[in-house]
C-alpha positions in Angstrom: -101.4 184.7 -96.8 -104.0 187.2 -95.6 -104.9 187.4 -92.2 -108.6 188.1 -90.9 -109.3 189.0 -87.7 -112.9 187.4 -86.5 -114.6 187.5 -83.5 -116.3 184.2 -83.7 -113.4 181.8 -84.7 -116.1 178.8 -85.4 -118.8 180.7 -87.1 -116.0 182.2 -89.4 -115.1 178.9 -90.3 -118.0 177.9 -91.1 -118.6 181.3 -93.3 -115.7 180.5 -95.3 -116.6 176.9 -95.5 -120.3 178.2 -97.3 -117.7 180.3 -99.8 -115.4 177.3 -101.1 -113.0 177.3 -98.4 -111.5 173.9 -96.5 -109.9 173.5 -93.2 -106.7 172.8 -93.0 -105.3 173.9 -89.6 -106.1 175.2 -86.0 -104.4 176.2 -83.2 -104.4 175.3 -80.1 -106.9 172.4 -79.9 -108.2 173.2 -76.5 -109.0 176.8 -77.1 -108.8 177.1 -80.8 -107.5 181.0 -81.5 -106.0 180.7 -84.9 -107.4 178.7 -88.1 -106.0 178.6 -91.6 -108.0 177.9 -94.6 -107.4 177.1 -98.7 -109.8 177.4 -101.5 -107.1 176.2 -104.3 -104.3 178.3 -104.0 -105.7 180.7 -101.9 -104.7 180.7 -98.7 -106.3 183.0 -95.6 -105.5 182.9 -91.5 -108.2 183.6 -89.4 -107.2 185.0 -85.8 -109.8 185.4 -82.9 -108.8 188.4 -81.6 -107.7 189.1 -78.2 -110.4 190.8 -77.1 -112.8 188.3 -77.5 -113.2 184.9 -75.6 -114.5 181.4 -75.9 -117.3 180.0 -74.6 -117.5 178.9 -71.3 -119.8 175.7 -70.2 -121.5 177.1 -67.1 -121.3 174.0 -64.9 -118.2 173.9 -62.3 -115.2 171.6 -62.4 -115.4 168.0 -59.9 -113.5 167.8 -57.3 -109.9 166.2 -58.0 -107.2 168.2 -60.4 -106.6 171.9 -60.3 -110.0 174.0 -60.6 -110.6 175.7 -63.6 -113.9 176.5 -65.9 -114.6 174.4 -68.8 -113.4 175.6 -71.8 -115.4 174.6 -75.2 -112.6 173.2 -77.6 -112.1 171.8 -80.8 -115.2 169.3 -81.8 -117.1 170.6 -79.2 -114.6 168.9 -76.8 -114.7 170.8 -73.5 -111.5 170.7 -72.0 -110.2 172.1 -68.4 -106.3 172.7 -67.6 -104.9 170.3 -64.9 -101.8 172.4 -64.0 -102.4 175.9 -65.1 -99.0 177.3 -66.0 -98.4 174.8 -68.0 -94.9 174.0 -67.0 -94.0 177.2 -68.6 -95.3 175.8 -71.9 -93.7 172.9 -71.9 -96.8 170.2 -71.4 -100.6 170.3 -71.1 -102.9 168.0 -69.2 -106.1 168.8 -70.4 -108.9 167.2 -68.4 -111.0 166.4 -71.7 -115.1 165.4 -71.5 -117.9 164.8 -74.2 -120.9 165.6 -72.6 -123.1 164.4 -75.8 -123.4 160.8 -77.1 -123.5 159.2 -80.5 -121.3 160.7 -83.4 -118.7 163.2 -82.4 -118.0 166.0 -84.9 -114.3 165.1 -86.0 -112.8 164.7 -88.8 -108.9 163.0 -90.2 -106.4 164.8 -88.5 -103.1 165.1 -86.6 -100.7 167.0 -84.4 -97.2 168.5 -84.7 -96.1 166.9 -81.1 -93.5 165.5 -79.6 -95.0 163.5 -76.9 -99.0 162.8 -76.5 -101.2 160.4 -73.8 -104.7 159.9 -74.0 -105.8 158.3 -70.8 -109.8 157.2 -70.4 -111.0 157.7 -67.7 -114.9 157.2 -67.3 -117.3 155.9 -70.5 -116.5 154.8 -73.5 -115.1 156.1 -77.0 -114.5 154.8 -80.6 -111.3 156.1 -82.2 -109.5 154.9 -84.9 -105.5 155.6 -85.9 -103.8 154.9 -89.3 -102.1 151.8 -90.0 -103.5 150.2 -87.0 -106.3 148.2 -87.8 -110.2 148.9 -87.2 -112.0 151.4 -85.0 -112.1 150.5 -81.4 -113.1 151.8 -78.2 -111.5 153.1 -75.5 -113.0 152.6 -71.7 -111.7 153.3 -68.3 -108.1 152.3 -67.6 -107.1 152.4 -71.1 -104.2 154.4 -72.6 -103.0 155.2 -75.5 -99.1 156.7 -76.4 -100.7 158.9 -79.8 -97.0 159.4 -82.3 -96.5 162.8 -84.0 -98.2 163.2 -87.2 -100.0 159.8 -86.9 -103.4 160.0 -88.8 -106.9 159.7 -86.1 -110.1 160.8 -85.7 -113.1 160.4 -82.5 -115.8 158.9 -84.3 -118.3 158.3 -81.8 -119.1 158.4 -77.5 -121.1 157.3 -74.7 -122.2 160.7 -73.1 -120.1 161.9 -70.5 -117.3 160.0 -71.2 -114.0 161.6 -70.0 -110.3 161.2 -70.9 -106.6 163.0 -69.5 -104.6 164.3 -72.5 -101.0 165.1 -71.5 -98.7 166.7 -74.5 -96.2 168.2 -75.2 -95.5 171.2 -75.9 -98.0 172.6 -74.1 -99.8 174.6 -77.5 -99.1 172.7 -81.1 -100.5 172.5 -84.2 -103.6 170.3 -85.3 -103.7 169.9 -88.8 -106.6 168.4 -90.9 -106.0 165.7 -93.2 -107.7 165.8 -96.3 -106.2 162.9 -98.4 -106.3 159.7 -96.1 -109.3 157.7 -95.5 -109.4 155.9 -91.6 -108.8 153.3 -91.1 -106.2 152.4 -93.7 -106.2 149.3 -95.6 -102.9 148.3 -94.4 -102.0 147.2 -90.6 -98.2 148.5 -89.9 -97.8 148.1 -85.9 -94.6 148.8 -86.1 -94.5 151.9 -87.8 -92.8 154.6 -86.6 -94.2 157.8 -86.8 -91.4 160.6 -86.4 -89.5 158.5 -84.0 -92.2 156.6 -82.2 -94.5 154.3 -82.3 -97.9 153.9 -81.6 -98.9 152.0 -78.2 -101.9 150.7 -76.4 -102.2 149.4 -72.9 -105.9 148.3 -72.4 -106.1 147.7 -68.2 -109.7 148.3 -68.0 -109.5 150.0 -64.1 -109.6 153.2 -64.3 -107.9 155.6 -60.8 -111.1 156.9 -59.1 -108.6 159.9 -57.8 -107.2 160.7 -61.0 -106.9 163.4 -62.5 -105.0 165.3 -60.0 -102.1 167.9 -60.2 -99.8 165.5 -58.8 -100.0 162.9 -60.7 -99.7 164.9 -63.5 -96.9 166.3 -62.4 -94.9 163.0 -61.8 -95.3 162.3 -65.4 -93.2 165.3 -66.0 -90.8 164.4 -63.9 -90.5 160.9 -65.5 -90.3 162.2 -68.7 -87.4 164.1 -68.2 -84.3 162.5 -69.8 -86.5 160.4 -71.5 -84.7 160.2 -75.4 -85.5 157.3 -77.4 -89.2 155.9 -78.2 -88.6 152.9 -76.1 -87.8 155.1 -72.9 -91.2 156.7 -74.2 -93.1 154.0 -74.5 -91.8 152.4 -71.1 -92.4 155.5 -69.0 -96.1 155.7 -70.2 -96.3 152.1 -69.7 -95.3 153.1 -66.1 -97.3 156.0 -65.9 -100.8 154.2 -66.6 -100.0 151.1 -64.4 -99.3 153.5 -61.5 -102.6 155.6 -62.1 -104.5 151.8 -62.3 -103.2 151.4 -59.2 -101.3 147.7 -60.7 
């Protein structure tokens, strides 16, 4: 596989798109630094080198959570960090906002996890996961236990809707899914998806406080020990019921 160094990681996709190419992974999601591409059975990486930087949205953080400058992601996402270090790699909680309504620019894809939330926290947004049913939307107080590997995409937003994303490890792999069609024309609830399964709690009151560091960081703490997807699905259970305050 070669491997191109680019300045602009997003413009060189695109480039390569223009020449035959498709995306087929990138890495991480919230600052996207590595991207790999196949036209046939050609196969090129593109890294951003270090040098170089992504853009930065110029308005500050809110108050609440650890400060920390927006940071345009992947489908023009723009993410913050919620504890900075990261646990020494071991989980993000990305403070996630889509500034924009209507269509969001996603496409089919999914990530090499082991554990990933998705907690709304202000608006509203349509998403829709393989093998369980239609599109729906997610508003305030909703959240969502999202399995490895399971199939999704963000169709569309209210503008400035907002969501926490806690996963682990803290950087993984988002890979694009070029063969599947959302949603599927089967509904399998109870599939499990490399050990888990996928889970919605719809509570509709969202914490006014969250997202904090704290918090946050209790949801590490619960998750440790944590084995089976039942203990998963329980502690996020937990989790959101504590930040709705139930």
């Amino acid at each position: 596989m070669d491997i191109i160094p680019v300045e602009d990681l997003d413009a060189a996709i695109e480039q390569y798109k223009t020449l035959g190419y498709r995306l087929d992974m990138i890495f991480p999601a919230d600052n996207p630094r590595d991207a790999v591409m196949s036209r046939g059975d050609d196969c090129l990486r593109l890294v951003r080198s270090p040098a170089f930087s992504r853009p930065v949205a110029e308005e500050m953080p809110p108050k609440g959570g650890t400060p920390s400058e927006w940071i345009v992601g992947r489908a023009g996402m723009e993410y913050r960090d919620l504890i900075p270090d990261r646990m020494g790699g071991k989980v993000i909680a990305s403070h996630i906002r889509l500034t924009k309504g209507g269509e969001v620019p996603d496409y089919v894809h999914y990530h090499k996890i082991d554990l990933q939330m998705i907690y709304c926290l202000k608006g509203r947004i349509k998403v829709v996961y393989e093998d369980q049913g239609p599109p729906f939307w997610l508003e305030p107080g909703d959240c969502v236990l999202q399995p490895s590997e399971i199939r999704h995409r963000v169709l569309e937003c209210v503008p400035n809707s907002e969501v926490v994303e806690i996963t682990m490890p803290a950087e993984h792999e988002t890979w694009v899914e070029h063969d599947i069609t959302l949603p599927t024309a089967e509904l399998k609830p109870d599939r499990d998806f490399v050990g888990q399964r996928f889970f919605v709690t719809r509570l509709r009151r969202a914490d006014p406080t969250f997202p904090n560091e704290m918090v946050c960081k209790e949801f590490v703490e619960r998750m440790k020990g944590v084995v089976t997807p039942d203990e998963i699905l329980a502690a996020v259970i937990d989790v959101s019921r504590s930040l709705c305050r139930m």
